[in-house]
KOLDREN-635704 format. One record per residue (C-alpha): residue number from 0; residue in three letters; y, x, z. Coordinates in nm, 2 decimals. Last residue first. Layout:
// KOLDREN-635704
<node nr="NUM" rest="ALA" py="Y" px="X" pz="Z"/>
...
//
This chain:
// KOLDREN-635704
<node nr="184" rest="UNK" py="-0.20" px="1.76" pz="-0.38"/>
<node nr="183" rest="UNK" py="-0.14" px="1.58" pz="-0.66"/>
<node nr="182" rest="UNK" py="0.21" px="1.49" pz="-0.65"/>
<node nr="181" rest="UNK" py="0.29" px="1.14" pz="-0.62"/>
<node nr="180" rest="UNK" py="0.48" px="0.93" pz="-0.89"/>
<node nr="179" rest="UNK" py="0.52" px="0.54" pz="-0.85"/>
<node nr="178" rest="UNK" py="0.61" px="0.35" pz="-1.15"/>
<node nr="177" rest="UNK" py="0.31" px="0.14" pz="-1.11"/>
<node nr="176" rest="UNK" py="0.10" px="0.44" pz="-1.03"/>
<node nr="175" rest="UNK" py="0.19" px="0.79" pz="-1.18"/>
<node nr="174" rest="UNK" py="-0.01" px="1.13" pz="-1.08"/>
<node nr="173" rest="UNK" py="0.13" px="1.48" pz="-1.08"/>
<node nr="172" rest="UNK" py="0.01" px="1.82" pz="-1.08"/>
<node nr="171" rest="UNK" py="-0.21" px="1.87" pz="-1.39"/>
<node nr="170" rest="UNK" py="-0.21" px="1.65" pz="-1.68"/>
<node nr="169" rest="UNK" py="0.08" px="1.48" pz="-1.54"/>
<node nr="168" rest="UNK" py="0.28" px="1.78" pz="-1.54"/>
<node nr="167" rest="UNK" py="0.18" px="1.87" pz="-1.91"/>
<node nr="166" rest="UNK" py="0.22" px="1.55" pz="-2.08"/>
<node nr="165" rest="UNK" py="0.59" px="1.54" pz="-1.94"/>
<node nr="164" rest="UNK" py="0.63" px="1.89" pz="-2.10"/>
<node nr="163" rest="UNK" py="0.52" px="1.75" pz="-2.38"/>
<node nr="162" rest="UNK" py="0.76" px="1.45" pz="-2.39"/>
<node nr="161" rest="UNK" py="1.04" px="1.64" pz="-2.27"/>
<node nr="160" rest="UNK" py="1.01" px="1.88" pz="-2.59"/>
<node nr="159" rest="UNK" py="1.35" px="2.12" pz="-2.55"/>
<node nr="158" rest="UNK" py="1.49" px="2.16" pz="-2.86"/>
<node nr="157" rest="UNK" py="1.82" px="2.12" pz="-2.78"/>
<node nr="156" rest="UNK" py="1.81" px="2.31" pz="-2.46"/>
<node nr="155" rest="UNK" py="1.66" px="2.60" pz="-2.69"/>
<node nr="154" rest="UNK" py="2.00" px="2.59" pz="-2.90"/>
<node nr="153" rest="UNK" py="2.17" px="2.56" pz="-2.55"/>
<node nr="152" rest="UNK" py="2.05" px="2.93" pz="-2.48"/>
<node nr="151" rest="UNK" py="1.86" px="2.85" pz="-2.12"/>
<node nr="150" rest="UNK" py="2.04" px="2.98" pz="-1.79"/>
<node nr="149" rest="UNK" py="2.01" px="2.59" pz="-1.66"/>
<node nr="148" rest="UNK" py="1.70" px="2.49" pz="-1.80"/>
<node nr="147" rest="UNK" py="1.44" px="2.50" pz="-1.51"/>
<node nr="146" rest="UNK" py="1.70" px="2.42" pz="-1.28"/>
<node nr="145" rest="UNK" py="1.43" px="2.28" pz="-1.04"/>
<node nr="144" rest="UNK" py="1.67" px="1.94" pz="-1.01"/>
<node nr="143" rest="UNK" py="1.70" px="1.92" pz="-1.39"/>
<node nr="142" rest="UNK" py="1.41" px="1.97" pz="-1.50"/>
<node nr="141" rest="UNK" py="1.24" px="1.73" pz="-1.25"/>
<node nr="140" rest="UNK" py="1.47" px="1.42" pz="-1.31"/>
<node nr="139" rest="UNK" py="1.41" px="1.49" pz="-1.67"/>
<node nr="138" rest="UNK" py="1.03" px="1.47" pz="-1.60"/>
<node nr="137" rest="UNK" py="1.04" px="1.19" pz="-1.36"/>
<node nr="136" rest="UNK" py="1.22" px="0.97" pz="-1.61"/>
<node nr="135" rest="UNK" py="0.95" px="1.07" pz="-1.86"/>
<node nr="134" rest="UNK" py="0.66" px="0.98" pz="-1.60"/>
<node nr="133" rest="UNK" py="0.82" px="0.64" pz="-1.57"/>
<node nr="132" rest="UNK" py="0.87" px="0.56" pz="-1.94"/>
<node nr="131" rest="UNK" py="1.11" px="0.27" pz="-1.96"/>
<node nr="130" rest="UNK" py="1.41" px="0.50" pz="-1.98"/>
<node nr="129" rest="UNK" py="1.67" px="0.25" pz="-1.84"/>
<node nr="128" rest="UNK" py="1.50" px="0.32" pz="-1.44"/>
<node nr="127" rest="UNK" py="1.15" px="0.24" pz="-1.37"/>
<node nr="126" rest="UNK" py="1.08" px="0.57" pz="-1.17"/>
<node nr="125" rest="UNK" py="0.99" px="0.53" pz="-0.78"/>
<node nr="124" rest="UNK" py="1.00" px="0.83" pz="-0.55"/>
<node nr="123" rest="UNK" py="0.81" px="1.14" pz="-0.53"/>
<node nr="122" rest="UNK" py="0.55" px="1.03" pz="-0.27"/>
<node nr="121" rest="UNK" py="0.27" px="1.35" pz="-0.17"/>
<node nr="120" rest="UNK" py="0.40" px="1.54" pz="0.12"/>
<node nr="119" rest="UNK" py="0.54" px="1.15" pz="0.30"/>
<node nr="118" rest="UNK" py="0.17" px="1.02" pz="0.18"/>
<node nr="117" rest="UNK" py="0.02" px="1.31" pz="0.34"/>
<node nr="116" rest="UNK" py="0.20" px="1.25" pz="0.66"/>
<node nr="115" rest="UNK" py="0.12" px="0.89" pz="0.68"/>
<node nr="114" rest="UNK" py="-0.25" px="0.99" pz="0.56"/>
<node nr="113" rest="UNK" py="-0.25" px="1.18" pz="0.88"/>
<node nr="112" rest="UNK" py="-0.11" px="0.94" pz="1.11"/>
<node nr="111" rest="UNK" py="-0.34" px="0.71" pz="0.98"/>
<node nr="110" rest="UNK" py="-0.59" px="0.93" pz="1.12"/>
<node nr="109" rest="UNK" py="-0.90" px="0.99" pz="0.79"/>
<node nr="108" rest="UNK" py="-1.21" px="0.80" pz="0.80"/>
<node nr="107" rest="UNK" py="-1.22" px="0.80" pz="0.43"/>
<node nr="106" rest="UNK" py="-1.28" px="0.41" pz="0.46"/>
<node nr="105" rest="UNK" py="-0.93" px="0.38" pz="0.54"/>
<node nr="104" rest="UNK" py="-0.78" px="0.46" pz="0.36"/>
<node nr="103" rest="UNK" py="-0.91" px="0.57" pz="-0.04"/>
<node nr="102" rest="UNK" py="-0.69" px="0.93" pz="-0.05"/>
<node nr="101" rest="UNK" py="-0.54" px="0.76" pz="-0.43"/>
<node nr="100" rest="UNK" py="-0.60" px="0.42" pz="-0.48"/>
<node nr="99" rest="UNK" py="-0.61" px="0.27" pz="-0.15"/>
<node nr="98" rest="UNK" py="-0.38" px="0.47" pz="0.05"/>
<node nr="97" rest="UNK" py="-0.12" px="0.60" pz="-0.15"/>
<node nr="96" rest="UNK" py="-0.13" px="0.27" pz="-0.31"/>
<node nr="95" rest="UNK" py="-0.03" px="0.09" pz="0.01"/>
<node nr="94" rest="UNK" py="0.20" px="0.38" pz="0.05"/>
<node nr="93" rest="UNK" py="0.39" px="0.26" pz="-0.27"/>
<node nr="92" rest="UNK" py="0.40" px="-0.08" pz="-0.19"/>
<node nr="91" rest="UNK" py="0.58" px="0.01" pz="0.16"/>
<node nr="90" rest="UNK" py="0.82" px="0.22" pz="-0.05"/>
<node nr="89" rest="UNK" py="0.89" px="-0.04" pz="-0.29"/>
<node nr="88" rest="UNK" py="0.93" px="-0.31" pz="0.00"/>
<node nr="87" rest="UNK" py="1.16" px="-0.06" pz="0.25"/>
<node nr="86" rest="UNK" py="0.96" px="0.07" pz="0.51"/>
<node nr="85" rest="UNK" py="0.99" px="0.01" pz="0.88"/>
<node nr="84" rest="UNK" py="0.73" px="-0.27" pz="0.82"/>
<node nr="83" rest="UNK" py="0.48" px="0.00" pz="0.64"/>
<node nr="82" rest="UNK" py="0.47" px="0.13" pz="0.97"/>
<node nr="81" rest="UNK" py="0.42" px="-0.14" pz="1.20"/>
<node nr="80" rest="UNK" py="0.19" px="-0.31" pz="0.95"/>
<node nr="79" rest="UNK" py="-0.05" px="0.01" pz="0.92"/>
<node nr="78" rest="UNK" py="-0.07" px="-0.02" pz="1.34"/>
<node nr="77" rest="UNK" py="-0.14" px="-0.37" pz="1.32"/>
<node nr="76" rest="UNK" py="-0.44" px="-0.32" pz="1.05"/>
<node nr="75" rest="UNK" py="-0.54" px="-0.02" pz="1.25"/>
<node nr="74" rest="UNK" py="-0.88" px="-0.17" pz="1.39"/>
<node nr="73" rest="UNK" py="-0.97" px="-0.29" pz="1.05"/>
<node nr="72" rest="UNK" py="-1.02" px="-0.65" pz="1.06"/>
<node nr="71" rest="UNK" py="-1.32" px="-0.82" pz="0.98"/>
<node nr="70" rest="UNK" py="-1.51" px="-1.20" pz="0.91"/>
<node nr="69" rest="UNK" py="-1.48" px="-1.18" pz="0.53"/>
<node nr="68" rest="UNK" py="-1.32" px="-0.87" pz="0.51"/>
<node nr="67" rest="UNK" py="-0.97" px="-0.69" pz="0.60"/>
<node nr="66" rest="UNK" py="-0.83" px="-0.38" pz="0.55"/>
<node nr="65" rest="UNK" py="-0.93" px="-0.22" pz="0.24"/>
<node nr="64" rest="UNK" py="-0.83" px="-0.59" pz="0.07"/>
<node nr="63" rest="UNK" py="-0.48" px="-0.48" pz="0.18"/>
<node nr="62" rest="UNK" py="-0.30" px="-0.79" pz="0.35"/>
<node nr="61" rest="UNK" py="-0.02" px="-0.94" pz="0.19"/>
<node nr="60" rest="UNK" py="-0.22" px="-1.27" pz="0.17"/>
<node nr="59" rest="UNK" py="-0.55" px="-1.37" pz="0.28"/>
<node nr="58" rest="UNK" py="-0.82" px="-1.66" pz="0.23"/>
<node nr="57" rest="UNK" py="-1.15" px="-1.77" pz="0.43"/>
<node nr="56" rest="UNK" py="-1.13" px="-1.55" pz="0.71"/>
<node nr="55" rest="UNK" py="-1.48" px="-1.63" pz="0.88"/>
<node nr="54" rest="UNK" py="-1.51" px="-1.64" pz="1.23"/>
<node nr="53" rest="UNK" py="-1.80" px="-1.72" pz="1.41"/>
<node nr="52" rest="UNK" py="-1.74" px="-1.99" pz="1.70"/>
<node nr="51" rest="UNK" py="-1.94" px="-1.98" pz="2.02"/>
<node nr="50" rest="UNK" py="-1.95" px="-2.32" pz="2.07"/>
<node nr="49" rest="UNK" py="-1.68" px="-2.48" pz="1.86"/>
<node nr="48" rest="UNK" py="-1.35" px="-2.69" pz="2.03"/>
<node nr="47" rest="UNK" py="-1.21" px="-2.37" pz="2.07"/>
<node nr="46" rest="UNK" py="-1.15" px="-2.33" pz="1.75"/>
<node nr="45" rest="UNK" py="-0.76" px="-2.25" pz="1.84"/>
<node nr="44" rest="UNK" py="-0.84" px="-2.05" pz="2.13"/>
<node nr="43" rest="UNK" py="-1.07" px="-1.81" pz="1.95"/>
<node nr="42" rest="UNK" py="-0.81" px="-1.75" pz="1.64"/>
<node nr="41" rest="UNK" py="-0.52" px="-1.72" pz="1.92"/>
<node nr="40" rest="UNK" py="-0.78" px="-1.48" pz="2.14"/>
<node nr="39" rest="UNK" py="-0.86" px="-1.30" pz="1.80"/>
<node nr="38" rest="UNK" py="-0.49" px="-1.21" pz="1.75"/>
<node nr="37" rest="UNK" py="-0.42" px="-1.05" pz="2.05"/>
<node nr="36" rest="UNK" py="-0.71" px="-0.82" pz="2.10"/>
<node nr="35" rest="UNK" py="-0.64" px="-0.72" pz="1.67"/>
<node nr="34" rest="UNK" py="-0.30" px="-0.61" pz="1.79"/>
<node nr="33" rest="UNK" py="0.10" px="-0.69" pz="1.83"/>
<node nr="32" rest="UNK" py="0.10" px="-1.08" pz="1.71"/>
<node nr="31" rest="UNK" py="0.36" px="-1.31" pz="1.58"/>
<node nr="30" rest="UNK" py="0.34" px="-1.09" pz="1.25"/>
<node nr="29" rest="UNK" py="0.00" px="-1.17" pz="1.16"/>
<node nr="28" rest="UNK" py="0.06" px="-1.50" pz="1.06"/>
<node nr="27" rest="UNK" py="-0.22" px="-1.73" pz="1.13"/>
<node nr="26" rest="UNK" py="-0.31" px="-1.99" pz="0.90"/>
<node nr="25" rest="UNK" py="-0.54" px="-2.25" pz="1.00"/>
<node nr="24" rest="UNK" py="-0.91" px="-2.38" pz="0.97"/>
<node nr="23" rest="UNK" py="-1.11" px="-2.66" pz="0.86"/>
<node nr="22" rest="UNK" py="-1.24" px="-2.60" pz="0.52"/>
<node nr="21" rest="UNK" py="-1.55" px="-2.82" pz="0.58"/>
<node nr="20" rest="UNK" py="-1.90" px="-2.83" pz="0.46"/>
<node nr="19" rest="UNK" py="-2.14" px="-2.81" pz="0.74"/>
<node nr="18" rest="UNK" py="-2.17" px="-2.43" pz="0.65"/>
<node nr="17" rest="UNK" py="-1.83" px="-2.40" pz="0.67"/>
<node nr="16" rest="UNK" py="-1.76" px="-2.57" pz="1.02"/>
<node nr="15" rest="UNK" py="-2.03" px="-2.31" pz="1.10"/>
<node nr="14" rest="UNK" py="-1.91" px="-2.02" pz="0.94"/>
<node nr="13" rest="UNK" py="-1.58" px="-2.05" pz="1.12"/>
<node nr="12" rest="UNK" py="-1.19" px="-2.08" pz="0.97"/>
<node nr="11" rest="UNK" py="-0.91" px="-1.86" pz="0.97"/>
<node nr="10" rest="UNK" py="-0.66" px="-1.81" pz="0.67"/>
<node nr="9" rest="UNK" py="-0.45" px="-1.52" pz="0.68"/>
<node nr="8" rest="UNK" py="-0.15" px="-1.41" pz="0.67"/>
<node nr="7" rest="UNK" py="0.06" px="-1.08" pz="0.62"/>
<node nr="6" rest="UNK" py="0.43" px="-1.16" pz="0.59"/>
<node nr="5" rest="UNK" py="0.57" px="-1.13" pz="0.21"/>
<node nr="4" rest="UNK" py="0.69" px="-1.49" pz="0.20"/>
<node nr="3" rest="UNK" py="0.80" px="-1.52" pz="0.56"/>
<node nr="2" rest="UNK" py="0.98" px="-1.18" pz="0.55"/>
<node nr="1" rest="UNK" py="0.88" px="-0.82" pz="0.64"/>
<node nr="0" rest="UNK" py="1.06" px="-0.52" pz="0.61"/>
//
């Protein structure tokens, strides 16, 4: 869910008012608009003034560098929004790493629908609970809901080596990011 300080913005100006050495531009929230078509008439209409304006976006928040350049939008940057917006934040931050950092969206030319659907197979949750260790927190939360220990003698329970088991799965399996854990596969 979106709110004014996490809202996607960006800063529009045009090469030429830059080139003759102003800033002049405005911010444009991308949440009063429903596509790219709609956004660049407001940008167009509001520098106006300019023949033929070239647009440069000059600053940008909330916005994933993948999706926007200098003088670009990705063509699903309003379709990404609308999904990530009926997300709650730490899921929404976790798909945004989904995406860049692990199956590199959208310059791997994937669907978004399919990343979405890979990112759903993928997300375990979000571990930064009282242990401090993420891919610990996982690991006991793993154990226990696969059973794995459940019919073991209680002198092996004891002994059990969480921390090497831990080592294991995320040497081979599992991948952590900001407290984030997705399966590798």
């Amino acid at each position: 869910m979106k709110t004014s300080e996490n809202a996607p913005k960006i800063y529009v100006g045009t090469y030429g008012q830059y080139n003759n050495g102003s800033l002049f531009g405005k911010w444009f929230d991308l949440s009063d608009y429903s596509d790219n078509e709609e956004f660049y008439k407001d940008c167009y209409e509001y520098h106006r003034n300019e023949f033929l304006p070239e647009l440069m976006f000059q600053d940008w928040e909330c916005i994933p560098d993948s999706l926007i350049s200098e003088c670009s939008l990705h063509g699903d940057i309003f379709k990404y929004f609308e999904l990530t917006d009926k997300m709650d934040l730490e899921r929404a931050e976790a798909f945004e790493i989904y995406c860049s950092r692990i199956v590199s969206w959208p310059s791997n030319g994937n669907d978004l629908e399919e990343i979405q659907q890979g990112f759903e197979e993928s997300y375990q949750g979000t571990f930064s609970g009282s242990m401090k260790d993420p891919k610990l927190e996982f690991t006991y939360q793993y154990i226990e809901e696969t059973g794995m220990l459940i019919n073991a003698p209680d002198i092996l329970v004891r002994y059990f080596d969480y921390e090497a088991f831990s080592r294991d799965l995320f040497l081979e399996g599992y991948s952590e990011y900001d407290g984030h854990i997705f399966a590798d596969y």
